[in-house]
C-alpha positions, 0 to 999 in steps of 0.5 A, a space after each residue: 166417628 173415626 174415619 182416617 187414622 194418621 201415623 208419622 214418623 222420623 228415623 234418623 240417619 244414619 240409621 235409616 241411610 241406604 235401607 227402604 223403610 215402609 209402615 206396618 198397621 197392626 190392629 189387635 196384633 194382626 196386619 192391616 196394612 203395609 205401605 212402601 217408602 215410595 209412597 209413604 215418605 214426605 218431607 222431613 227435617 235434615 238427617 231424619 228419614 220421615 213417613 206418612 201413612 193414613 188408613 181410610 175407606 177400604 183399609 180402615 177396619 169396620 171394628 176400630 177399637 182395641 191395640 193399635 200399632 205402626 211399625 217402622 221396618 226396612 225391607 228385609 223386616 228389621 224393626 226400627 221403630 214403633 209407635 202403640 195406640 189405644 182406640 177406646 169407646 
């Protein structure tokens, strides 16, 4: 049973330098969830702009499986980057 899904990621500055960025969940092509740097970014190597999010308890969808995605944008919506999962019976 899965009860926490995790996402980290790394953008390297300069490209990440002077933008929020916050991590989109999408599940079957459809938002789930959205998180703001403030409350996403942790420590990281130097130069590299690193976030972390989890979905649990009330985020986490009842029907996990299927397409999964985090996209990494900056507030005016500019996808930066974007990791794709599968969760398979």
């Amino acid at each position: 049973v899965i009860q926490e899904l995790i996402a980290v990621t790394d953008v390297v500055v300069p490209g990440g330098k002077g933008d929020r960025l916050r991590h989109v969940w999408l599940h079957e092509g459809r938002e789930v969830h959205r998180t703001t740097e403030e409350t996403s970014r942790v420590d990281g190597p130097k130069g590299i702009v690193r976030l972390r999010s989890s979905l649990t308890g009330r985020d986490l969808p009842s029907a996990l499986l299927g397409a999964w995605c985090v996209d990494v944008e900056t507030d005016d919506g500019q996808l930066v980057g974007r990791t794709e999962f599968q969760v398979a019976d």
